[in-house]
N, C-alpha and C positions, 0 to 999 in steps of 0.2 A: 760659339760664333753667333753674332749677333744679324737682322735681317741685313740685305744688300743694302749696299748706297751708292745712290746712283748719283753721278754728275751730270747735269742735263744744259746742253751749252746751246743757245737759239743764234743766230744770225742776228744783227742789231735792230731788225725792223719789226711793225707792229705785228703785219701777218705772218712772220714766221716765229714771234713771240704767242701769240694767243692758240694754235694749235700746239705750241711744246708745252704750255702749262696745263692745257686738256692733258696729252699724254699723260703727264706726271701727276694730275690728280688722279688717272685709271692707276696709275702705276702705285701710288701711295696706298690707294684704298686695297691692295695687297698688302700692305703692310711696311713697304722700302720705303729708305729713308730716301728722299730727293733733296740736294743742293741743286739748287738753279740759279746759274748764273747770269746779270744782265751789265749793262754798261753803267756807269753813272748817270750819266746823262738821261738814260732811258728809265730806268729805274724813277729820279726825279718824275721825270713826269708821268709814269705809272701811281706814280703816290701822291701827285696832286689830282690828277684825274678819280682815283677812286680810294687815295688810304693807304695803296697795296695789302689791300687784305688777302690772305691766299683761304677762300670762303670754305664751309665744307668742312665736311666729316675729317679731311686730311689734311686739314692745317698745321697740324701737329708734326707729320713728316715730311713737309715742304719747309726746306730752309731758304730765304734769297738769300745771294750776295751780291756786291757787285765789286767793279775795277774803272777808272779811268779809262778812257778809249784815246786820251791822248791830246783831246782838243779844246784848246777854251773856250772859256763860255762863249765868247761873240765870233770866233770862226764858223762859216760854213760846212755846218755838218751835212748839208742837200746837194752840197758839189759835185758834180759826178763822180763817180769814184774814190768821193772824199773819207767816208766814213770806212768803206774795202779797204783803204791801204792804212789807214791808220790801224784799224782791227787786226789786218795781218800781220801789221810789224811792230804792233806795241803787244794784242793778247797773249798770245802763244808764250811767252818768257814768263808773264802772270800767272794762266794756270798751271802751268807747270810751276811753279813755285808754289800753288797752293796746293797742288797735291801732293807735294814730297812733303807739306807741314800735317795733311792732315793723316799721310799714310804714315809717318812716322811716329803717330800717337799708336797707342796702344787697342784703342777700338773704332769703329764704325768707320776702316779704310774703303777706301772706294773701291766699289769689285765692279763698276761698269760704268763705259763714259757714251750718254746717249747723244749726238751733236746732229746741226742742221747738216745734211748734205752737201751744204755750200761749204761747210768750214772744214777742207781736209785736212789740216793741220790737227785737227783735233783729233782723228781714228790715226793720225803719224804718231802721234804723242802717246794715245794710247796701246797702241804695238809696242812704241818704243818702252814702254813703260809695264809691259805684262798685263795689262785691263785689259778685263771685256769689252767691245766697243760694238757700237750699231749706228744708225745714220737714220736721219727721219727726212721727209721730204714734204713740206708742206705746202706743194704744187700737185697737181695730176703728175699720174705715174706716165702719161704721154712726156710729161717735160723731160723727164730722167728719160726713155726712148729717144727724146731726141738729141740729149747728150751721149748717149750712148752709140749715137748714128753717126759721129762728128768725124771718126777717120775715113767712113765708105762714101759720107758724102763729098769729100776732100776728095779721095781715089776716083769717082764717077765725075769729078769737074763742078761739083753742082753749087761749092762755092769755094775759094780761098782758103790759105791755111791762118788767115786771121778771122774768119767765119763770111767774108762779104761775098754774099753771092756772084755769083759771073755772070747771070742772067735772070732776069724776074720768069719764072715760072712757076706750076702746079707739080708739087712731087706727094706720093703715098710713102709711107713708110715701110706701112702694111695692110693688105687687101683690106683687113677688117678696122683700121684706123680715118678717122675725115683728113682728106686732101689738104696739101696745105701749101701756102702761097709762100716761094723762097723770102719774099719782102717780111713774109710775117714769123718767120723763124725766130724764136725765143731772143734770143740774141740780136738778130738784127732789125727790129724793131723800136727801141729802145728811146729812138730821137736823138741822140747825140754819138757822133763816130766814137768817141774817144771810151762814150761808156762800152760803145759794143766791142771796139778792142779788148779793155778791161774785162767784162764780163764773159766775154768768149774766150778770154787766154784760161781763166779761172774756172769757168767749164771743162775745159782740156786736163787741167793738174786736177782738179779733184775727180774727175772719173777715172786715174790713176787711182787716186785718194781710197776711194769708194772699194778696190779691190780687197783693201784691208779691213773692211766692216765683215763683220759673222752677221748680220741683220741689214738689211734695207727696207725699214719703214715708210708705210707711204698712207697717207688723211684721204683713202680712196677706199672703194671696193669695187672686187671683180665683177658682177652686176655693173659697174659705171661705166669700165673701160677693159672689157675682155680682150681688145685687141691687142691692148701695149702690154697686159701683162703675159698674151702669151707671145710676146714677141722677147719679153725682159722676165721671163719667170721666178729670178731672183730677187725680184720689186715683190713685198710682202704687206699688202692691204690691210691696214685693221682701223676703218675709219667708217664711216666719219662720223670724225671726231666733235662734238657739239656739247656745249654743257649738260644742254637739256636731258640728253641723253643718260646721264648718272643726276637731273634734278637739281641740279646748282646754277650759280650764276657763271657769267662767261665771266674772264678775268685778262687784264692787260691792255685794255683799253690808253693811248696817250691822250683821250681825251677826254673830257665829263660828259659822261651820258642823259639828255635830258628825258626824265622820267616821267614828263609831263605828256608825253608825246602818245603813252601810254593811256593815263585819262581820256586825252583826246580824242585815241581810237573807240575807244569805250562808247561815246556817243554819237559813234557812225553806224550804216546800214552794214551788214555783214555784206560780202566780197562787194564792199566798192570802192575802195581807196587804192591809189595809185602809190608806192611807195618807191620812193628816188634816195638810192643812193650811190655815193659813185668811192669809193674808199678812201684811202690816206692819201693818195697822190697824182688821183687826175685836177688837170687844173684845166678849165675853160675860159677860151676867150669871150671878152667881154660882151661879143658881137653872139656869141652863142649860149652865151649865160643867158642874158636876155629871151634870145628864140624859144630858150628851155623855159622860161617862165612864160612866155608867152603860149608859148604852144598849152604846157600844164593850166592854162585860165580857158584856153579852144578848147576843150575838153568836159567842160561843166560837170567836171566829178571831183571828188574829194581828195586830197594828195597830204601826204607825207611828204618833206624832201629835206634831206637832210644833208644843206650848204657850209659847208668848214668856211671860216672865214678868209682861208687861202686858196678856195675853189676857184677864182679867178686870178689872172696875172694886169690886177688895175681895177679893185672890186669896185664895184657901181654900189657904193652906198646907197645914194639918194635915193637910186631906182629899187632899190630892193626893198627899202623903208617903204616906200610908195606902192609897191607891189603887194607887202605882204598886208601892210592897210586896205588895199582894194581886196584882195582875198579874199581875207578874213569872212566870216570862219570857214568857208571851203577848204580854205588849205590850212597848212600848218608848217611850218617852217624854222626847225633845230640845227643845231649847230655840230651834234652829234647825238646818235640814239644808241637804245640798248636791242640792237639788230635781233637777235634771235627773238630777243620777247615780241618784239614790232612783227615778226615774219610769223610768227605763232599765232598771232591775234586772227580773229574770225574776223574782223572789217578787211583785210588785204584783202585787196583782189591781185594783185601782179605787181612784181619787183623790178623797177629800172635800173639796172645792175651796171658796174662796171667791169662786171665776170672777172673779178680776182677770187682765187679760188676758193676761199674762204665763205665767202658771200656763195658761191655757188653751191657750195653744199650745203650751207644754212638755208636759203630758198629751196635744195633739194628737199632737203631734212624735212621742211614744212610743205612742200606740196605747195608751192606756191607758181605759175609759169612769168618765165621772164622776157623780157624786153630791154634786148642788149646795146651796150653802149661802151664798148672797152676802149682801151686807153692805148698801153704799152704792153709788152711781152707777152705773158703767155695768156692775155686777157682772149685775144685775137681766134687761138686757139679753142677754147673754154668755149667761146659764142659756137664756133663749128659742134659742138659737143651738145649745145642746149638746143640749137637749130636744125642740123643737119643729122644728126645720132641719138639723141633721145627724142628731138622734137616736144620740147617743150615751151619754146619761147621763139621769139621772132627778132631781127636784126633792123638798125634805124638804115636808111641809104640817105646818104649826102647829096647836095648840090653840087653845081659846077664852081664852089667856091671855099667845099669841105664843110661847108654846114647844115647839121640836121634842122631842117625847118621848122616853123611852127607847126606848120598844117601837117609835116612828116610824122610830129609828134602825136599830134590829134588823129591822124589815119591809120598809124601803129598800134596805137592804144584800142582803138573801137576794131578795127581787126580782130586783135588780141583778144577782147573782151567777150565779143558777141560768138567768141569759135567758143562751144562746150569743151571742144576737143583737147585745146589745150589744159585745161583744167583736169578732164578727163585724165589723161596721160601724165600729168603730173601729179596726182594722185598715187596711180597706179607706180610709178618710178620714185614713188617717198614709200610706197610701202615694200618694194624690193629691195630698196635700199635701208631701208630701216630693219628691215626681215635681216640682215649682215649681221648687224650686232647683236642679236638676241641669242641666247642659249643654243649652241648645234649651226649655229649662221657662218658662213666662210670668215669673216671679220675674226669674229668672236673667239673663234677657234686657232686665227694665229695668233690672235692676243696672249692665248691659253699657252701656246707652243713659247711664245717669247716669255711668259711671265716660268715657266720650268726652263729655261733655256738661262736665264738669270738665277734663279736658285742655285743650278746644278754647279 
């Protein structure tokens, strides 16, 4: 019998692609064979952004593939809900067709199917089918708590059986978890009703879903959020998850990271650059894109920021041209970076984050404190965690017209800046947290549990 092989199925998006390909590169450097499956769609532009090289000692037992998701080329894959339903009702018939071809060969059948949380069709499929199965979770293990909360908070009134609150208040989960505003509940947060219908019904069937996983992985450790896991003790920590971590580059990027941004840093003062970035899907308005450059020149420090060309809904060319002219060379201004290496650099002083979780443990990872600025879901949350339970970072406040100001920007930062304290503590909470994965670490040690739990 030859090593396992694992089929590893991510959710179609970037951040729940780049921690499943972390996973499967720990997982390879054992020895298993990984298939990992992406969309076409996604895949493309994996491989114009970087190659799709799968980098590393384990490229060898990383296979891709991919499948159709259904839609062509000039449909709206951003639609709300557009890419969900297409996933649901076209993948499920696909992989199951490609494992009865590949189990019906004579070697390297698939003895475990590891899929995002989100996708429970996939741990049905594999019940249905006699696999191993496990669930990875590449949010905080709070978000899985708070799906897990979804029929008591139904029973107590505290929202709808379609997730809408009945009334905007402050509820606890649990004594040792941050407070949290019904408006900002994973699900109903979202911006648009029809996604939080969607997204809330699909919550509800997959933590059915979930019952049939033997593993519930989560891109966490107990050190980050002891509260949720001893409310969910079944949520099983072996994170985080970072390239850096096994020495490699991160992987799965849809965009081209510009390397330049790195020289850059090179010829700044150690901790003084401000680095901005807000992930794959906040978009600003124009009236506050601006404030955001404006404020970032009130500041008279060195900035990173790294603006996607779809960061705004109506970009301000002109003015951005104009802006980044007048900058120059104070600031610096990419279209996307290569984050971990950027956070690692000895020029950061502090990361203006859009607290998706990914980002947050990478800023963890590096001891870096932040300056929040979340968007949608469980960004909201994640800021309570950096602000209010680790205290590492500080929160922007709004005007009477929802925008963070210039001068909001400029009095958060030199806050931020001139406390040691922050620094301090984030330090101190990169090396607890780092202490997880090493040899004898809690992380570490379920990784060890999972990786015999696959053999056996």
């Amino acid at each position: 019998m030859g090593n396992p092989h694992i089929l590893v199925i991510p959710y179609p998006e970037q951040g729940h692609i780049i921690p499943l390909l972390e996973l499967s590169h720990c997982l390879a450097s054992y020895g298993f064979k990984i298939t990992f499956v992406n969309t076409q769609h996604n895949e493309e532009r994996i491989r114009n952004a970087s190659g799709l090289k799968v980098k590393g000692d384990t490229e060898d037992l990383i296979h891709l593939v991919s499948f159709s998701d259904g839609l062509e080329s000039g449909e709206d894959r951003f639609k709300p809900g557009k890419r969900s339903e297409t996933f649901l009702r076209l993948m499920p018939g696909k992989i199951e067709e490609f494992i009865e071809r590949i189990n019906a060969s004579d070697s390297d059948k698939i003895s475990c199917i590891l899929a995002d949380q989100t996708i429970g069709w996939a741990l049905e499929l594999a019940e249905k089918k006699g696999i191993k199965r496990a669930a990875f979770c590449s949010a905080a293990a709070a978000m899985l708590v708070q799906g897990f909360s979804i029929p008591k908070l139904i029973e107590d009134g505290i929202i709808d059986k379609e997730g809408t609150p009945v009334k905007m208040q402050t509820i606890m989960l649990s004594p040792t978890m941050p407070a949290i505003n019904t408006a900002q509940l994973v699900w109903a947060c979202l911006g648009n009703m029809n996604s939080q219908k969607l997204f809330f019904a699909l919550m509800v069937k997959n933590i059915q879903s979930m019952k049939l996983t033997e593993w519930l992985l989560c891109n966490s450790a107990y050190e980050l959020e002891p509260g949720a896991f001893n409310l969910s003790p079944h949520i099983i920590p072996v994170g985080p998850l970072v390239a850096s971590n096994r020495l490699g580059d991160s992987v799965g990027s849809f965009l081209q990271e510009d390397s330049t941004c790195l020289e850059w840093l090179d010829k700044q003062p150690p901790q003084s650059v401000i680095y901005l970035a807000f992930g794959s899907s906040t978009v600003l308005s124009p009236t506050q894109f601006q404030e955001l450059a404006l404020g970032l020149d009130l500041t008279n420090r060195p900035f990173l920021w790294v603006s996607r060309p779809d960061i705004t809904n109506g970009t301000p060319d002109a003015f951005l041209q104009e802006f980044k002219d007048r900058v120059s060379p104070q600031g610096k201004i990419v279209t996307w970076a290569p984050q971990q290496n950027v956070l690692a650099h000895p020029s950061v002083a502090c990361f203006v984050s859009h607290c998706g979780w990914n980002s947050v443990i990478e800023g963890v990872c590096n001891g870096v404190p932040f300056l929040c600025w979340p968007y949608f879901a469980d960004q909201f949350f994640n800021q309570s965690y950096i602000c209010d339970i680790w205290k590492v970072g500080l929160g922007f406040n709004k005007d009477e017209h929802g925008i963070i100001t210039r001068g909001e920007i400029k009095n958060k930062v030199e806050q931020l800046l001139s406390n040691e304290e922050f620094k301090a503590t984030s330090l101190e909470l990169k090396e607890t947290v780092m202490n997880s994965i090493k040899e004898g670490g809690s992380s570490y040690q379920n990784f060890k549990r999972f990786i015999e739990w696959i053999k056996a």
